[in-house]
TILUMMI-266259 format. One record per residue (C-alpha): residue number from 1; x, y, z. Coordinates in Angstrom, 3 decimals, always signed. Layout:
residues N
ATOM   pos         xx         yy         zz
ATOM   NUM          X          Y          Z
...
***
This chain:
residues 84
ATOM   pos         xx         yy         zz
ATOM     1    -26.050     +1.663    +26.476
ATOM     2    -24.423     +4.712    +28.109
ATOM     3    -25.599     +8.074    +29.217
ATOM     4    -29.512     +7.621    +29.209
ATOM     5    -31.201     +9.775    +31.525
ATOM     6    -32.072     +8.567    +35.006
ATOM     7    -35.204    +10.414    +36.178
ATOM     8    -34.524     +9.689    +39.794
ATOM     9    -31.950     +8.191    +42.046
ATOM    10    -33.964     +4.869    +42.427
ATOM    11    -31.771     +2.121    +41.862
ATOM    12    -34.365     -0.762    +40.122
ATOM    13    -34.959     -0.126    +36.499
ATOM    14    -38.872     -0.916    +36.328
ATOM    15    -42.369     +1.122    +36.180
ATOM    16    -42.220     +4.475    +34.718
ATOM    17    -38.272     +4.545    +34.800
ATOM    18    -38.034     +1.313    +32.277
ATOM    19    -40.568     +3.293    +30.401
ATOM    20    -38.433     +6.262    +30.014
ATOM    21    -35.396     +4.142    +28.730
ATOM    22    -37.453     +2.155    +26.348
ATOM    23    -38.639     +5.350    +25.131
ATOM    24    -34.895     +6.848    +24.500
ATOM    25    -34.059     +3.590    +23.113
ATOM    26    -36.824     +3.323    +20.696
ATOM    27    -35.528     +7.295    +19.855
ATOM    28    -32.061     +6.289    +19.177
ATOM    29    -33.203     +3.156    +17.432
ATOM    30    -31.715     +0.808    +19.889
ATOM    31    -34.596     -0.984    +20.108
ATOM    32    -36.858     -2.154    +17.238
ATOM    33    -40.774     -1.922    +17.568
ATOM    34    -41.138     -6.117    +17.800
ATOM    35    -38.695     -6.077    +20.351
ATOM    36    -39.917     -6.815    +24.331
ATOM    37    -37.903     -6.196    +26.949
ATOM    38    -37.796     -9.261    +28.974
ATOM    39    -34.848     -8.028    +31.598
ATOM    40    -33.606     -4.544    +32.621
ATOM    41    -31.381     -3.146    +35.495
ATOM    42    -28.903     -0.303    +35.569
ATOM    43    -25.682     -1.389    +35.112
ATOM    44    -24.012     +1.740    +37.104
ATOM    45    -24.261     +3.788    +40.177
ATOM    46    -26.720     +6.909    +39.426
ATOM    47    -24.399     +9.316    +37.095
ATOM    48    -23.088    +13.044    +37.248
ATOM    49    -25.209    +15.791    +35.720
ATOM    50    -28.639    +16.810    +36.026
ATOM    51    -30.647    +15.316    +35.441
ATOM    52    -28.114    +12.365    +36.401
ATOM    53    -27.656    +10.039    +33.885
ATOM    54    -26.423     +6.092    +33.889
ATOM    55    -26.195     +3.240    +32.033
ATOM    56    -28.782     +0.370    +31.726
ATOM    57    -28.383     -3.052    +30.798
ATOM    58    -31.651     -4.475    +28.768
ATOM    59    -32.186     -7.820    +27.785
ATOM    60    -34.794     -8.157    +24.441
ATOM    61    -36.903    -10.872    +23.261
ATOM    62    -38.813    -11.320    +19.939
ATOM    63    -41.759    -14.042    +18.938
ATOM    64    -39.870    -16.859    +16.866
ATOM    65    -41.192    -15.578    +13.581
ATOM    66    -39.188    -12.419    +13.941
ATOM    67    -36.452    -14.147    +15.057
ATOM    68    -36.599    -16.560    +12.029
ATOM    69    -36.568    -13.749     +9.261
ATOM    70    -33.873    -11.689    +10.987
ATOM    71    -31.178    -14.356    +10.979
ATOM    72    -32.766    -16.126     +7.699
ATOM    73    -29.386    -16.069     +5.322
ATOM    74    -29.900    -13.450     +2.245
ATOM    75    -26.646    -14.505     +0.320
ATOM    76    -23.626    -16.143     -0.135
ATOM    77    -20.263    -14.992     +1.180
ATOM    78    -16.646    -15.743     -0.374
ATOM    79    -13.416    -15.214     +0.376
ATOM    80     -9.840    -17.102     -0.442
ATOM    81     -7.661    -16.966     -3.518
ATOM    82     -8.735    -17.723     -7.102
ATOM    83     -6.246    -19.697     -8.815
ATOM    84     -5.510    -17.848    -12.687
***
């Protein structure tokens, strides 16, 4: 995701920082309420602007339940030609 706010020029993505970007991402509903962020790291050199802003490159995890229910199939898709 691009142009989140970097609070400071530190280049690792952890403590407070991550806790900033989960908060804009949670915000900007990137990032559901059952999702846990298992990875994180900035993805680009610290921005232009102040406050400086960046992008950041986070890698989610849910519990197997969630996971089951989100890609459960809801319906049927078709698509071709009908013959009249």
């Amino acid at each position: 995701m691009r142009d989140l706010p970097r609070p400071n020029n530190d280049p690792d993505l952890d403590g407070a920082t991550l806790d900033t970007v989960i908060d804009v991402c949670r915000q900007r509903q990137l990032l559901a309420d059952d999702e846990t962020v298992a990875e994180a790291a900035w993805q680009a050199p610290t921005g232009r602007g102040n406050p400086a802003v960046g992008t950041a490159r986070l890698t989610v995890q849910l519990d197997p339940a969630t996971l089951a229910t989100r890609t459960a199939p809801d319906g049927w898709l078709f698509f071709g030609w009908a013959s009249s």
